[in-house]
N, C-alpha and C positions, 0 to 999 in steps of 0.2 A: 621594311620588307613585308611583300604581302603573305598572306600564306597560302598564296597559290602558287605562287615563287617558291616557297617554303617546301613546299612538296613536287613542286619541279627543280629540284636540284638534287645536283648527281649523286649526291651519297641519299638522299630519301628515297629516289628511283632506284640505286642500286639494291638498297635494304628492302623496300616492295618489292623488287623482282625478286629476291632469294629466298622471302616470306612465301611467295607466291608459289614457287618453285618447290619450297621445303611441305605445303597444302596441299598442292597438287600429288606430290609422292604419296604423303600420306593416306589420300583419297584412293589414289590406285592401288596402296600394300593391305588399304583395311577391303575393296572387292574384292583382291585376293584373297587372303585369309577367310573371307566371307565364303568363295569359291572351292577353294582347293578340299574343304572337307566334305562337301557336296558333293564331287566329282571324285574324290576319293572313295565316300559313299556308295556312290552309286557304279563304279568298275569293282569295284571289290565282293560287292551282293552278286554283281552280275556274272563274275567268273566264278564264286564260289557256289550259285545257286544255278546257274542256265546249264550244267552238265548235269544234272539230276531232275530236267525237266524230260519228261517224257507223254505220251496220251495216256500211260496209265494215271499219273499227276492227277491228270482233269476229270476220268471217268472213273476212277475208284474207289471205295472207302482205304482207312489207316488199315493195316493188318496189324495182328497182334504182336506182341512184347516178343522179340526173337525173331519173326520173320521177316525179310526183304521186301521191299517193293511195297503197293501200294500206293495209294494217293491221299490226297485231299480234296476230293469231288464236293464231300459233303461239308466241306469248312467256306469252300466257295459259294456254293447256294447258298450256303446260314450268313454268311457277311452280307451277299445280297440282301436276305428278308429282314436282318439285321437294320442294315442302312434304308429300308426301303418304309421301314418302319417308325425310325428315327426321322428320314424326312415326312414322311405323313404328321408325325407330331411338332418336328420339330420349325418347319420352315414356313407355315402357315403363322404361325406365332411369332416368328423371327419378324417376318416380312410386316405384318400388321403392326407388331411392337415400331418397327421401324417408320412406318408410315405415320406412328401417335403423334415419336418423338419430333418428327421434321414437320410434319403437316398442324400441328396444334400444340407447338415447343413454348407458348406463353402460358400454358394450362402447368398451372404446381403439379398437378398428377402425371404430365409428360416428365416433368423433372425427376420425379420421382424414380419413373419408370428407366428413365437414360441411368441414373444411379446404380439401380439396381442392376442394368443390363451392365453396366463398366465393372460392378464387383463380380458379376455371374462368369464374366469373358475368364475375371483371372483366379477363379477356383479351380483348384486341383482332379482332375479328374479322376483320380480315386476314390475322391471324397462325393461327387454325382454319385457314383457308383452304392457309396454307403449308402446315400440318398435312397437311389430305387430300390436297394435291399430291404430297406427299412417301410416303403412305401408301396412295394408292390410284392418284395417274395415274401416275406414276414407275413400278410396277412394270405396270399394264396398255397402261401406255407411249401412250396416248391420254386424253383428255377424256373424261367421261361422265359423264351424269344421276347416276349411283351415286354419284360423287363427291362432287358437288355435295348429292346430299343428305345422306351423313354429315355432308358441312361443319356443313349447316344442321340436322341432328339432333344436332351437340353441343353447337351454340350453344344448343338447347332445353334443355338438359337440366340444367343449373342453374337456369334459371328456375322448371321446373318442379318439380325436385327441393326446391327452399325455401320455395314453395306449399305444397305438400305437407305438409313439415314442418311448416309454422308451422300450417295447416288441420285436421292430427292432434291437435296438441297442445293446441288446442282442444275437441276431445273429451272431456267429464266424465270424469276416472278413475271414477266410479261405476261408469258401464256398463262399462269392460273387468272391474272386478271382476265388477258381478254376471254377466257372461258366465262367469268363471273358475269364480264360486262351483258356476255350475249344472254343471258339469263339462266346455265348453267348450275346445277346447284352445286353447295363445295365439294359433298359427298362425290360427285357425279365428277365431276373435273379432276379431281384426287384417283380415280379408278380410270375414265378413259382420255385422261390429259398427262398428268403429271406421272403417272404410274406407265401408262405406254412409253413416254418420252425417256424413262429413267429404266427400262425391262433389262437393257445389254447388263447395265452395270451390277441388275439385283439377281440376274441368273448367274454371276461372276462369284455374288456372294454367297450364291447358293449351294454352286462345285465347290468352292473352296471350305463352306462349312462339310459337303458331304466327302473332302479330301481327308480333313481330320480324324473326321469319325471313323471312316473306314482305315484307319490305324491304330487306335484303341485297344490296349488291351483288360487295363486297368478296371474301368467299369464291367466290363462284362465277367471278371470272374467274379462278382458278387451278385451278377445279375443271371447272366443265358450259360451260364457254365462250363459248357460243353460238351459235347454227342460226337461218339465216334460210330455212328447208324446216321443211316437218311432218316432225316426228321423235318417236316415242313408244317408239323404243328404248333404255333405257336403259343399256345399256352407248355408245352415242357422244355427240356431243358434242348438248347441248339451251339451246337457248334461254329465255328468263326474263325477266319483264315489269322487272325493276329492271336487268340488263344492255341490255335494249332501248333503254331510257329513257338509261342511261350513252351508248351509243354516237352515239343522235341527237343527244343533247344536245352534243357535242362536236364534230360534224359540223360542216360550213362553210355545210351547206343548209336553206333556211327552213322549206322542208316539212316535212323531218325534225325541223327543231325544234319545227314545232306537234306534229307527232305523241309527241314527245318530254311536250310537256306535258300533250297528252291522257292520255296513258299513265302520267304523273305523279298527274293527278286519278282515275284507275282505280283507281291505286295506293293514294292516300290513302282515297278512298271503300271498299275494300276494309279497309283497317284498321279506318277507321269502325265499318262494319257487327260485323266482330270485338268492336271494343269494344262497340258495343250488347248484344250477347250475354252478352258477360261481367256488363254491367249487369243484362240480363235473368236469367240465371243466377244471379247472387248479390242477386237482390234483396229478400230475406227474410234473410237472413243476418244484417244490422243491426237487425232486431227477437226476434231471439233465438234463431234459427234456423240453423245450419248451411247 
């Protein structure tokens, strides 16, 4: 008997189909489970927070201990300068680190460098935090926005850095040849060949490092503190919609807690959007498209 026989017979085909059958479930109960606390998540933020959203929300400072109302105007702008901060540091080093590891991956120093970026991705982000306390408030001997965004520009910078990577490397070695061939230099082919050909997938990796960041709370209390005044100084201490969200939430007062949760659904809804982009962004990409 051959064993093609062997495995076309009825009790082998019946036991692959129920193997197959028993995979297939599984595959579909773990996207569930995968699912349902996401969407759980995210109705639950939304009805417990989008009834305590109002235009005071967006244009007001916190009032004080005991009074009603109020917003978080000024945790909104500090995330901004926050994040805006962390990509200036962080996604320029992402992206180059990225370009080292794919474009010059025989160099020991690129191995190096992938190393470090794979142990950077899975540090605690508390511990960045201790990082920039120890590096930047320690010697200016105060709190400040500055701080707080290197925290959150290193936390970017593996994410972005293995986007990148993996985004390059999907580039047809063809074209970097036929760039070379025409006389090209590598530098030059790297920046307006491989780097244009591969931009959908590395702006992909850019939102989604600046998706993280802008949820953070951990680093920033050892870093940008928090400010309940408009502050757009970055060297003192700045306020941040995810320490806002920490400190009502732990509060004893119910106000603070609804505003806690509005600021929670602000929060979510702001990554949201981020991901749609990303979606939008790379959405040619899976038809064969860069």
């Amino acid at each position: 008997m051959t064993a093609e026989s062997v495995l076309k017979s009825p009790k082998n085909l019946k036991r692959r189909k129920i193997m197959n059958s028993v995979m297939i479930s599984l595959c579909i109960a773990a996207g569930f489970i995968t699912i349902v606390p996401l969407i759980y998540i995210f109705f639950y933020t939304t009805q417990s927070g989008i009834s305590s959203l109002n235009l005071d929300f967006f244009t007001q400072l916190p009032k004080p201990v005991g009074e009603e109302g109020g917003g978080m105007a000024n945790a909104i702008v500090g995330s901004l300068i926050l994040i805006t901060i962390g990509g200036i540091i962080g996604i320029p080093v992402g992206v180059l680190s990225g370009i080292y590891i794919s474009e010059y991956s025989k160099n020991v120093l690129s191995t190096i460098v992938k190393f470090i970026t794979d142990i950077l991705s899975g540090v605690p982000s508390i511990i960045i935090g201790i990082f920039a306390y120890g590096v930047i408030v320690i010697p200016m001997q105060r709190f400040s926005a500055l701080a707080g965004g290197f925290a959150l520009g290193i936390l970017m910078i593996p994410t972005v850095a293995k986007i990148t990577e993996e985004m390059l490397r999907l580039v047809p070695q063809s074209l970097r040849e036929a760039s070379l061939a025409l006389g090209v230099s590598r530098w030059k082919t790297t920046l307006r060949v491989v780097l244009t050909t591969a931009s959908s997938g590395i702006v992909t990796g850019i939102l989604l490092a600046i998706a993280r960041a802008a949820g953070e709370t951990a680093p920033l209390l050892f870093t940008s503190f928090g400010n309940v005044y408009w502050q757009t100084n970055i060297d003192e201490p700045m306020a941040a919609l995810p320490l806002q969200i920490f400190t009502y939430a732990i509060s004893p007062f119910d106000d603070w807690h609804r505003q806690a949760w509005a600021g929670a659904f602000v929060l979510i809804f702001l990554v949201f959007i981020v991901n749609l982009l990303v979606r939008f962004v790379t959405r040619n990409k899976f038809s064969g498209n860069l």
